[in-house]
C-alpha positions in Angstrom: 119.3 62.3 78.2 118.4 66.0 78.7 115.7 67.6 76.6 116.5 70.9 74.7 114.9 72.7 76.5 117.0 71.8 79.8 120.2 72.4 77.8 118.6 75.6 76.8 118.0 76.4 80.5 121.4 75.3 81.7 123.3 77.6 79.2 120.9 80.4 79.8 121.4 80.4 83.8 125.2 80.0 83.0 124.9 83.2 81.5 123.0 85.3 84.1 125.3 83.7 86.4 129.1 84.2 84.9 128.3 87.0 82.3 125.6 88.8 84.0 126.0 91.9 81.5 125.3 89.8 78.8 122.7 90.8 75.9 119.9 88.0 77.0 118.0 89.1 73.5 121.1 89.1 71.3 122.0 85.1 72.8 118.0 84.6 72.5 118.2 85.5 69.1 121.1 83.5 68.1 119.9 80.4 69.8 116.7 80.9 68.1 118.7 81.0 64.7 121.0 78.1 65.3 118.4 75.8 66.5 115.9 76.5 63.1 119.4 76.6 60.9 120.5 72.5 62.6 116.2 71.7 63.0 116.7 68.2 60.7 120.8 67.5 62.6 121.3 64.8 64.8 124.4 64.1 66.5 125.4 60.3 66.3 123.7 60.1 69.8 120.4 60.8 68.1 120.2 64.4 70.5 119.3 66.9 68.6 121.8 68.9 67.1 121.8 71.9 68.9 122.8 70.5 72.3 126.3 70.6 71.1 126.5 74.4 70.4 124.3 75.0 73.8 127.0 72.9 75.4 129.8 75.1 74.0 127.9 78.3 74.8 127.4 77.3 78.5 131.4 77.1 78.6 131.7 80.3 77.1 129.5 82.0 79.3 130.9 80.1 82.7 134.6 81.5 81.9 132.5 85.3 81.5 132.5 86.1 78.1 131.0 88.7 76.2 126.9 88.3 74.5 129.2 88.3 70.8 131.3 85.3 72.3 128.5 83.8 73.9 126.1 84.0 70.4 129.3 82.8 68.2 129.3 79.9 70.7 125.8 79.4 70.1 126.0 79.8 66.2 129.5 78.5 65.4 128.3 75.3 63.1 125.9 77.3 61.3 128.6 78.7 58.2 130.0 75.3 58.4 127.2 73.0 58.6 124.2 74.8 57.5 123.0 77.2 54.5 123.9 80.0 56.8 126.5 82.8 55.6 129.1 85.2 57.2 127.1 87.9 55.7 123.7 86.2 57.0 125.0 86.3 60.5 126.6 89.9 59.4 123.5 91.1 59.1 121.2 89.8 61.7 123.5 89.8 64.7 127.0 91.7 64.1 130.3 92.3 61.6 132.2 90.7 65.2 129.9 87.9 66.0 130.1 86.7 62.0 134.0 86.9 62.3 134.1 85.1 65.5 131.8 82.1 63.7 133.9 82.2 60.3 137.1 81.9 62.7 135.9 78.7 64.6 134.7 77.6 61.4 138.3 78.0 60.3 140.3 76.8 63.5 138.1 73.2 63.4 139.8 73.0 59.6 143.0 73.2 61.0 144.3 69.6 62.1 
């Protein structure tokens, strides 16, 4: 099983790779955000939490997506699945990187 840290590695050399004018402090930030907001998650594995919206953020940044897609990647369970807020994220990342979170949020509602 691969640490954190590894997953944080793997995502973050995705990004210089596929989306190499991404915002590095912007994603930094967000990671940093999402992984205090899901601290005390587990995923049924017993991982960590956060290796699922690394995971997801490493495919967003593969198919070359922006720093706001990459960071909604990061932070998409946060609204739903934390104490986190669209204005929250509003506020410390972006307007656009809030709506992109409140619209996964919405589209994993949707069955």
């Amino acid at each position: 099983m691969e640490t954190r840290e590894e997953h944080y590695e793997s995502m973050m050399q995705a990004v210089k790779r596929y989306s190499p004018a991404a915002d590095l402090d912007v994603i930094q930030r967000a990671f940093e955000y999402a992984n205090e907001k899901h601290k005390k998650q587990l995923r049924k594995s017993g991982e960590p939490y956060i290796i699922h919206p690394l995971a997801v953020a490493e495919i967003v940044a593969e198919i070359g997506l922006d720093t706001d897609a990459i960071a909604a990647a990061l932070l998409h369970d946060t609204i739903e699945d934390t104490a986190a807020t669209h204005e929250q994220i509003a506020e410390l990342f972006s307007p656009t990187i809030a709506n992109l979170v409140e619209g996964v949020s919405k589209l994993t509602r949707v069955h």
